[in-house]
N, C-alpha and C positions, 0 to 999 in steps of 0.2 A: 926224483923218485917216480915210479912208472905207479900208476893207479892200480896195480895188479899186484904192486908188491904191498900194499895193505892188509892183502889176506897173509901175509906172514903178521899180523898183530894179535893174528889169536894163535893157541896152542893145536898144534897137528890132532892132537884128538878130536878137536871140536870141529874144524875143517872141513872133513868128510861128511858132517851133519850139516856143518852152514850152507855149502855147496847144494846137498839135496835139495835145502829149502829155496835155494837160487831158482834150480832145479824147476821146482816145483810152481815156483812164480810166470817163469817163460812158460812152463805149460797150461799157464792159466788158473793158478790158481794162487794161495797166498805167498808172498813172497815172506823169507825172513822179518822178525820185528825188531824195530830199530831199541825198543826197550830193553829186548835181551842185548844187544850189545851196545848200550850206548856210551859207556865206558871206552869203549876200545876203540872208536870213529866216531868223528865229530860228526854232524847233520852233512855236511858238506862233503866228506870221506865217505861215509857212508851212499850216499845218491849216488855218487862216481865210482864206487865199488862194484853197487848193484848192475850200472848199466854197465860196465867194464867186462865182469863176469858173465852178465846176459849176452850181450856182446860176443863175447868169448866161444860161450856154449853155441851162439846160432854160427859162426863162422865155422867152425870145426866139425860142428855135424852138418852143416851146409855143402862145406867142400870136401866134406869126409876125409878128413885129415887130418893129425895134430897138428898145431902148428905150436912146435919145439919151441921159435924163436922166442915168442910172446912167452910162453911158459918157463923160458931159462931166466926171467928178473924171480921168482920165486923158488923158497926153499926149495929142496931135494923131497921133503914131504909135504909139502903142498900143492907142488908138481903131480904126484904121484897121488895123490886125492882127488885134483882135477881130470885126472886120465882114469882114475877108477871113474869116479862118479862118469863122465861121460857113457865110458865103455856100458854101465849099467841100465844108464837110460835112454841111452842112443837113439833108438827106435820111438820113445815117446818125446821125445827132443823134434826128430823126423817129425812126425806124426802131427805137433803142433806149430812146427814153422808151416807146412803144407797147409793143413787150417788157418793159422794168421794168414798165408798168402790168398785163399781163397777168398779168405772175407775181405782184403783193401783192395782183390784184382778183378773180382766183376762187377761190373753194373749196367742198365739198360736205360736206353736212351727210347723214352716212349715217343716222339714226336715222328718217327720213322718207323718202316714196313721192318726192320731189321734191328740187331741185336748187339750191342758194341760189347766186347768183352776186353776187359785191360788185364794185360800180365803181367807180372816184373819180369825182369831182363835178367841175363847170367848173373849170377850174383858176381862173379869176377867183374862184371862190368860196372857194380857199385862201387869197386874201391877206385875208379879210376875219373868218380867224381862228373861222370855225363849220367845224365838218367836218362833211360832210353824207356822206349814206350811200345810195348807189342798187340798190335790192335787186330783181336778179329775180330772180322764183322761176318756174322751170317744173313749173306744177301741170297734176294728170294728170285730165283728166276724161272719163269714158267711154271713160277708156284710149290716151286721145289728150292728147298734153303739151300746155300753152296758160300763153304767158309772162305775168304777172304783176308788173309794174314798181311801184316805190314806193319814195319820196324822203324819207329820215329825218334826224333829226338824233340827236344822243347820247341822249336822257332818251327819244326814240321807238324807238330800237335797244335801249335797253337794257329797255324796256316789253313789245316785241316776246320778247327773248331770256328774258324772267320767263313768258311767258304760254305760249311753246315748252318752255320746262320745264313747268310743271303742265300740260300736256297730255299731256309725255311721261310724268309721274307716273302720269295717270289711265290712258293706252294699257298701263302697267305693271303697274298693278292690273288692269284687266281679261283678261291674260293668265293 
């Protein structure tokens, strides 16, 4: 049984409501309460629902695109509650992946004249199990900043983050 075909354990009426409150969880706010349905999903069914459907919603408005295939393990109205609810809040779906990406993809690196900024990578590039690492750095030349973009993977990030240390060792010494 596909973790997606759990939400056929409630009734199509209640669906379209459970959904929002999914909804409403990935945008940052409260998710569904396991109280109201704890009848229906064990503690364990329940966990694997939420992220299943969060899951769900970020891939779809991610790639802007149903994806049919995931959705044909579920009813005919369930399906169809999942494509309403999307269609509805699509833009606030948008809205808060772009804010989650912003808050896990920058940060600065103070021991340096410059600015390291981390992005995530295509999102097609996370199903395929490498995480890749997109680095700019706004380097300052002649006193004027000039971005510097570069695309890594782990064994090149962590190359990168050895060679940044013994630099800062030798700028260490020569204070």
């Amino acid at each position: 049984m596909s973790t997606l075909q759990l939400l056929n354990k409630i009734p199509a009426a209640e669906c379209l409501k459970f959904l929002h409150r999914v909804v409403d969880g990935v945008c940052g706010r409260s998710y569904p309460k396991r109280t109201d349905y704890g009848e229906t999903w064990t503690l364990s069914q329940w966990s694997e629902l939420l992220e299943a459907l969060s899951a769900l919603f970020r891939v779809i408005v991610g790639k802007k695109c149903s994806d049919t295939e995931l959705l044909s393990v579920l009813e005919e109205s369930h399906a169809a509650a999942v494509c309403q609810c999307v269609k509805s809040r699509q833009e606030e779906i948008h809205q808060a992946l772009v804010e989650r990406t912003n808050a896990i993809s920058t940060t600065q690196l103070q021991d340096f004249d410059w600015q390291m900024k981390l992005a995530l990578s295509s999102d097609k590039l996370s199903f395929l199990h490498t995480p890749l690492l997109t680095l700019t750095l706004d380097v300052k030349e002649n006193g004027k900043p000039r971005p510097v973009t570069i695309e890594m993977n782990r064994e090149e990030l962590q190359t990168l983050i050895s060679a940044m240390e013994a630099a800062n060792k030798v700028v260490l010494q020569l204070k």
